[in-house]
C-alpha positions as CSV (number, residue, x, y, z in Angstrom):
1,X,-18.5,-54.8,111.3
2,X,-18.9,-51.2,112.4
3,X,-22.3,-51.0,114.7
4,X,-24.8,-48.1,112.9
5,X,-27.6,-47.0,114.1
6,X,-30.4,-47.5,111.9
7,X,-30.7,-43.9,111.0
8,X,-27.1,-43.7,110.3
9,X,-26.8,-47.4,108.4
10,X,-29.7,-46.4,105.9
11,X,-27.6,-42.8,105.3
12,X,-24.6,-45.1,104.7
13,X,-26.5,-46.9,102.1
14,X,-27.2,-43.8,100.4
15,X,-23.9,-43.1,99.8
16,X,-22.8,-46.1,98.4
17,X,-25.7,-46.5,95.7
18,X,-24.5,-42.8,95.4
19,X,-21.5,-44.0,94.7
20,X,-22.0,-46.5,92.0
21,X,-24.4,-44.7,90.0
22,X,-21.6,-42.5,89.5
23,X,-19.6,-44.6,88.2
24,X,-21.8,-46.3,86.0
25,X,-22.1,-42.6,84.4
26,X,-19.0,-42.5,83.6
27,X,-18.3,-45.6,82.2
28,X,-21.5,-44.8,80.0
29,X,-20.3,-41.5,79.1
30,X,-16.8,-42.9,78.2
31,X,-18.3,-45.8,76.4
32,X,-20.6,-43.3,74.1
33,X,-17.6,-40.9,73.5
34,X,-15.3,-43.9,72.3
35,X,-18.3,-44.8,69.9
36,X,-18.9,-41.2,68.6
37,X,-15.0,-41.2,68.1
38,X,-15.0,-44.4,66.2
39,X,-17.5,-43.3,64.0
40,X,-16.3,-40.1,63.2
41,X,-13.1,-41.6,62.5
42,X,-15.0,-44.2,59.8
43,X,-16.9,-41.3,58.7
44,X,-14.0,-39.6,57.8
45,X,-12.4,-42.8,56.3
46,X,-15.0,-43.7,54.0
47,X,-16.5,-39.6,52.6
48,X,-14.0,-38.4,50.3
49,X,-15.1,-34.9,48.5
50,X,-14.4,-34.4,45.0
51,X,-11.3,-32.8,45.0
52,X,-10.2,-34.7,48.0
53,X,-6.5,-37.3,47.7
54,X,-6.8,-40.7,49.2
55,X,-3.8,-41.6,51.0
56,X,-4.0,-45.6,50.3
57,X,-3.4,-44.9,47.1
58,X,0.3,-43.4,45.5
59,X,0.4,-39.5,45.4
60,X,1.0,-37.9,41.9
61,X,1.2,-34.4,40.8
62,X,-1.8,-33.3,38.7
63,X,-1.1,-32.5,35.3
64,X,-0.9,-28.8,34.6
65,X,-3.0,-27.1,31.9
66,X,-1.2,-26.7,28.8
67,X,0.7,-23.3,28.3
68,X,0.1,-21.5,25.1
69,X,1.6,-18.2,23.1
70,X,-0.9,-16.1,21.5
71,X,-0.7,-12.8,19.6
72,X,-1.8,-10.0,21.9
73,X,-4.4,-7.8,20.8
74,X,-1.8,-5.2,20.6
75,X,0.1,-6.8,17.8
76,X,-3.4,-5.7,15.0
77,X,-3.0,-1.9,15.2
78,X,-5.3,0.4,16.5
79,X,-8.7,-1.2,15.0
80,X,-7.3,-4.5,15.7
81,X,-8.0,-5.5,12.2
82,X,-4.2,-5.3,10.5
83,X,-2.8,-8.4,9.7
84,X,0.2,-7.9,8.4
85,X,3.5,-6.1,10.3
86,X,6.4,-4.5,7.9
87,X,10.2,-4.1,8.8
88,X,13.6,-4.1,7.4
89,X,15.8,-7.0,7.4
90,X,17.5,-7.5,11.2
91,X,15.6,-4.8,13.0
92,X,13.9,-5.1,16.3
93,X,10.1,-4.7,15.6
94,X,7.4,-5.1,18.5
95,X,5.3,-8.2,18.7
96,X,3.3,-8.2,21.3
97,X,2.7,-11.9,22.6
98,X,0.2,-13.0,25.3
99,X,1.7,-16.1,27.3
100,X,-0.7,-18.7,29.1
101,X,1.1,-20.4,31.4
102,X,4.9,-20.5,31.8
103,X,6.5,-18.1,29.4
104,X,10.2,-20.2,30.2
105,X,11.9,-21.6,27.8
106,X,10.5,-20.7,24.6
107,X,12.4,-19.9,21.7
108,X,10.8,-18.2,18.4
109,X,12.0,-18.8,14.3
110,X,10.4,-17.3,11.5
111,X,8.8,-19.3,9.0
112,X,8.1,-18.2,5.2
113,X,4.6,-18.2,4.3
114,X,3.0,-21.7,3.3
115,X,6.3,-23.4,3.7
116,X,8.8,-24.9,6.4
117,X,11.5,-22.8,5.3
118,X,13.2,-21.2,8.3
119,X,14.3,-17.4,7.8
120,X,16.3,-16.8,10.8
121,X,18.0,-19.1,13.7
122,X,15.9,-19.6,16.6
123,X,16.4,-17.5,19.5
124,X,15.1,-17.1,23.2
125,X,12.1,-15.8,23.9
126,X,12.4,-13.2,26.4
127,X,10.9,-10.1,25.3
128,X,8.5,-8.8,22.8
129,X,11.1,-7.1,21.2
130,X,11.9,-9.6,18.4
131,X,14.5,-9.5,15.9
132,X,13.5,-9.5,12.0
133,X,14.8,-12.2,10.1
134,X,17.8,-10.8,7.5
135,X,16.4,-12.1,4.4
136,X,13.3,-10.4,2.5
137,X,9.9,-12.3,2.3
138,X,6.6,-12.6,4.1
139,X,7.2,-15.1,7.5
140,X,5.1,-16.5,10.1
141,X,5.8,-16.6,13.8
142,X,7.0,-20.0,14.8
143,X,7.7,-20.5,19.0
144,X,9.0,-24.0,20.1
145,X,9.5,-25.3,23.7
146,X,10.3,-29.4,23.5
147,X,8.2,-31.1,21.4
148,X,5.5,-28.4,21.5
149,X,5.9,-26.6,18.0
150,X,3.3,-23.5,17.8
151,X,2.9,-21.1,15.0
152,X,1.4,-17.9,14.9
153,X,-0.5,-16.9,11.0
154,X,-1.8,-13.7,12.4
155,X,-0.3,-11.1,11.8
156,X,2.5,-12.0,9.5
157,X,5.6,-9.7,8.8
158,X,6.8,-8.7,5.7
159,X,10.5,-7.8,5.9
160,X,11.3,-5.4,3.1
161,X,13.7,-5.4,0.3
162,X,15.5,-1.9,1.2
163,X,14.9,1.0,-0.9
164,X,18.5,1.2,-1.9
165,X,18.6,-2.3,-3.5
166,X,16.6,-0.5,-6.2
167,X,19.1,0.2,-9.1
168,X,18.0,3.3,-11.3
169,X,14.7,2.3,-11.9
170,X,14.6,-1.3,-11.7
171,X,14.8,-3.7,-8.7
172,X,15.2,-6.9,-9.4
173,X,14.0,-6.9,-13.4
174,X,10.2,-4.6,-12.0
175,X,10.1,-1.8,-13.3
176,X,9.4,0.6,-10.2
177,X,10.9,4.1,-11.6
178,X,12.4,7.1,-10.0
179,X,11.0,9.3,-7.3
180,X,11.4,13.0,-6.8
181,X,13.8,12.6,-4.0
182,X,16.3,10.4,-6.2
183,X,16.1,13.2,-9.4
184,X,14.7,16.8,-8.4
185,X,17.1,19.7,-7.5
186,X,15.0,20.0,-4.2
187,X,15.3,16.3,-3.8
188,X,16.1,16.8,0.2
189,X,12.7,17.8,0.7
190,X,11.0,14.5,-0.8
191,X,10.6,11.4,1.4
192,X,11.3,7.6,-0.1
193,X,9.7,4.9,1.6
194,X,11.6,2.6,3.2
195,X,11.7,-0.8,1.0
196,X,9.4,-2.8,-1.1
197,X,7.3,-5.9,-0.1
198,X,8.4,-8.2,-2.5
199,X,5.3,-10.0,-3.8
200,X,5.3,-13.6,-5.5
201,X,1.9,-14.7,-6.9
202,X,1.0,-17.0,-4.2
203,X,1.2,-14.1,-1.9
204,X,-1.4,-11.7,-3.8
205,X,-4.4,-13.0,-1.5
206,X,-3.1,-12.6,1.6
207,X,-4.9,-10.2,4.0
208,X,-3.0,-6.9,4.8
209,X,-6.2,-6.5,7.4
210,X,-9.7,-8.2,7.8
211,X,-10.8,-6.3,4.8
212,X,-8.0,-5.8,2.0
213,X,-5.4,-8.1,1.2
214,X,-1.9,-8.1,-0.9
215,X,-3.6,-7.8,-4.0
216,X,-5.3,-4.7,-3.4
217,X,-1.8,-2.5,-3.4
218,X,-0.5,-4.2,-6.2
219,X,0.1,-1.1,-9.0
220,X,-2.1,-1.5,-11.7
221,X,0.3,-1.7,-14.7
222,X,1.4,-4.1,-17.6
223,X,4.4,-5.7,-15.7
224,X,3.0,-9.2,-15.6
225,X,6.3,-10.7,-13.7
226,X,7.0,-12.4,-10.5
227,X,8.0,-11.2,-8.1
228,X,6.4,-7.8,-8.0
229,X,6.9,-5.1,-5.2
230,X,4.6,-3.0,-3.6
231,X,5.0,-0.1,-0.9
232,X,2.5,-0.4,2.3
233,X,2.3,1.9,4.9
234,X,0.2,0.3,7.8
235,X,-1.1,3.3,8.9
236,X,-3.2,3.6,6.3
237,X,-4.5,0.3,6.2
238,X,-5.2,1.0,10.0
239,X,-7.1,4.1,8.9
240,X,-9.5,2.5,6.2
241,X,-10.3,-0.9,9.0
242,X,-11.3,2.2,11.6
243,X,-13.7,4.0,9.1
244,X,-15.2,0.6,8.3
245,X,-15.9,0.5,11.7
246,X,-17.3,3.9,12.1
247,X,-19.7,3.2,9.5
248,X,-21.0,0.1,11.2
249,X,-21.5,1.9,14.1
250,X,-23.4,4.5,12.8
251,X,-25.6,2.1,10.9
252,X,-26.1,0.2,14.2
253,X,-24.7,-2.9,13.4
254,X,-22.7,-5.2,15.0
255,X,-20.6,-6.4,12.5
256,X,-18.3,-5.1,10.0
257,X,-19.7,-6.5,6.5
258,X,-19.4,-3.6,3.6
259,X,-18.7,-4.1,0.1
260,X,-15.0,-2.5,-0.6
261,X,-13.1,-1.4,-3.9
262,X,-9.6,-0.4,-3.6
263,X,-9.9,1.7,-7.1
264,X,-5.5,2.3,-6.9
265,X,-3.5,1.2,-3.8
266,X,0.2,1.7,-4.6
267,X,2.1,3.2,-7.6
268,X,5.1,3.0,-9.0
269,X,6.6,6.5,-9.7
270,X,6.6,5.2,-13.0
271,X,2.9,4.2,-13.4
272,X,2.0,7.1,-11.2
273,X,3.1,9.5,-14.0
274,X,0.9,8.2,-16.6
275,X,-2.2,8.6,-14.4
276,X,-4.5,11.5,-15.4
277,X,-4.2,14.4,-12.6
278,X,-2.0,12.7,-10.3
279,X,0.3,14.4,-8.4
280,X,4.3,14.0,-9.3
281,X,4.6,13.7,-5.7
282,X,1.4,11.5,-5.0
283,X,1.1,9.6,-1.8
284,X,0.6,6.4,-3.5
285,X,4.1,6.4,-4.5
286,X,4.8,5.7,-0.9
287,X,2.1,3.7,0.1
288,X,0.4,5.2,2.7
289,X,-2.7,6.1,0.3
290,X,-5.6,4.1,-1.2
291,X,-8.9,4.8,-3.4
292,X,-11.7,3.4,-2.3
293,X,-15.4,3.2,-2.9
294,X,-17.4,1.3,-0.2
295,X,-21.2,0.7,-0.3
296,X,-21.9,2.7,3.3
297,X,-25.6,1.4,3.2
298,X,-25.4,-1.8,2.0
299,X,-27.7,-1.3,-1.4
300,X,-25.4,-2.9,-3.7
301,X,-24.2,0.0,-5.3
302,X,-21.6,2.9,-4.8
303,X,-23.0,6.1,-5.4
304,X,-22.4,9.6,-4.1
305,X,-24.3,9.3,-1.0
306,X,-22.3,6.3,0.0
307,X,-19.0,8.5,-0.5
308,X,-20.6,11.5,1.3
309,X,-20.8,9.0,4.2
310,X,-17.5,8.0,4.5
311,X,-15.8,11.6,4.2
312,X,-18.2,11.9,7.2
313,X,-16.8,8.9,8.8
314,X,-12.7,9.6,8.2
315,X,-13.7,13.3,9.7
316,X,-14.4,11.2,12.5
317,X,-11.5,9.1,12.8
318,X,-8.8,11.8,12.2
319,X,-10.6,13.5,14.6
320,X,-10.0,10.8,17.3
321,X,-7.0,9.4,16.0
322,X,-4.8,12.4,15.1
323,X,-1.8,10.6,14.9
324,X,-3.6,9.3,11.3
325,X,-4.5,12.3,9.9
326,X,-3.8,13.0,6.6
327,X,-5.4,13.8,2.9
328,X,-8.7,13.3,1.5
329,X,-10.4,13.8,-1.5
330,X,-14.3,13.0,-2.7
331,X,-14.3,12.1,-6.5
332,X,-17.8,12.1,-7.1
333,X,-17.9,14.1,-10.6
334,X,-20.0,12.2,-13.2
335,X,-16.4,11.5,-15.2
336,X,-15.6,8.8,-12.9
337,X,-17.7,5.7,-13.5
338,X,-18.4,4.8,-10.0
339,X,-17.6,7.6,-7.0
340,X,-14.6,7.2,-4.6
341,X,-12.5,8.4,-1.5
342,X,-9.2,9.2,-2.0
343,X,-7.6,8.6,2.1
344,X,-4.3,8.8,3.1
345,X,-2.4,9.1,6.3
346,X,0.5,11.7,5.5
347,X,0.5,13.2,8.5
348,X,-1.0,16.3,8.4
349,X,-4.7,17.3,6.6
350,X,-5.6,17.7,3.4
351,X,-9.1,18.0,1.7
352,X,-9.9,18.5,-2.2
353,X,-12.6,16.8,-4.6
354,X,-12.3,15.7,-7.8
């Protein structure tokens, strides 16, 4: 035993309860940290967020959404209102496709119209450069990946029976006639169109854009036969859905509701030349011209006022669209029983009234 003084025992005394207070801090401090620890770690255990995996439980991949083709806006013309795309046999035409999801492995096959009769093999789908099929008709777009079968019904492409299948007149027992560039002595400076859509009945209602269908083109002679054939060009078609438009817009409405007549859409060179004060060289022959009389103010009737508005209207459009311009003609003489717009898109202007 060491001999303190009493000064210096109670000093030593000090110390040691010093001493042990300090360590029953720590041990405190270690036992409240090992607590906070535990409890964070059971906090953590047991909260799970939403979106959060478990791992006492197997990991598996979430299902991705489903990927889908659509036709891209693109692929309805310039008013995004056509319906209906035309091509010869085996050409490349451009059908612009909007993919959601993975675009691999998908391959496309045309379908005919209301059947699930293939027109062509399937091939890859790679670009939106797609090949025609080879044989005439009206098809649908049909892409497959697996067991996931889509098909496209809008817009629908018509592959043409070529113009030279015609023979003389005829093509295929219709009557179509000659045009100017097949008999006159200038022939070379006449144009031909392309092919025919050939036409059976079932296909007379189907839309050539929101507004006119099949039916509308169809030349208005005796032949009562099927299958009939008709000349469209779509830039016309295009034309009429865009001065539709500008008439809704200038009556402030949203939507595009107007009564529509197509008075004559194509002509045979041969019914063309038994109609009063038609050109020999009219552009109905080649399909890129229509007659139409549209109710502009929506009173139920068609009268010269409602003409007067849509000569305004295709002013318009040719004036922003160029690349349509072409002939017009206001028939609004009390001879015809209800007035009318002669449009076309030729190519280049023309005004006259009738």
């Amino acid at each position: 035993m060491v001999n303190r003084s009493p000064e210096a025992q109670q000093q030593h005394e000090h110390r040691q309860r010093a001493r042990a207070a300090k360590r029953r801090g720590m041990v405190n401090r270690r036992v409240v940290l090992g607590l906070t620890f535990a409890a964070a770690m059971a906090g953590l255990w047991w909260y799970e967020p939403a979106d959060a995996m478990r791992y006492d439980r197997p990991l598996t991949e979430s299902a991705p959404s489903e990927p889908s083709v659509v036709s891209a806006r693109e692929a309805f013309g310039t008013s995004g209102h056509l319906r209906m795309q035309f091509v010869r046999a085996g050409e490349a035409l451009t059908f612009p496709l909007e993919v959601r999801g993975s675009g691999l492995g998908y391959t496309y096959q045309w379908m005919r119209v209301g059947t699930d009769e293939s027109g062509d093999v399937a091939r890859p789908l790679t670009e939106t450069q797609l090949l025609a099929p080879l044989t005439a008709g009206i098809y649908e777009l049909q892409l497959t990946r697996g067991a996931e079968v889509q098909r496209l019904a809008e817009p629908k492409v018509a592959v043409l029976v070529p113009f030279e299948r015609k023979l003389g007149g005829l093509l295929n027992g219709y009557r179509i006639g000659q045009y100017p560039a097949e008999w006159s002595s200038g022939r070379d400076r006449f144009q031909r169109p392309p092919g025919f859509v050939e036409v059976h009945e079932a296909d007379a209602d189907l839309k050539l854009s929101t507004h006119l269908r099949v039916s509308d083109f169809l030349t208005h002679d005796s032949q009562k036969q099927w299958p009939r054939y008709v000349a469209v060009d779509p830039r016309v078609i295009d034309k009429i859905e865009l001065v539709l438009q500008e008439l809704a817009r200038r009556r402030g409405d949203d939507k595009i509701v107007f009564d529509v007549r197509v008075h004559s859409g194509f002509r045979t060179p041969l019914h063309n030349a038994g109609v009063e004060g038609s050109a020999r060289d009219s552009r109905h022959m080649y399909g890129d011209a229509a007659d139409v009389a549209i109710d502009a103010d929506g009173d139920g009737r068609f009268t010269i006022f409602d003409a007067y508005q849509v000569e305004r209207a295709v002013e318009w459009i040719e004036g922003t669209t160029p690349f349509l311009a072409g002939g017009m003609g206001v028939y609004s003489s009390p001879r015809w029983p209800t007035p009318y717009v002669h449009i076309d898109a030729r190519g280049e202007r023309k005004r006259w009234r009738g």
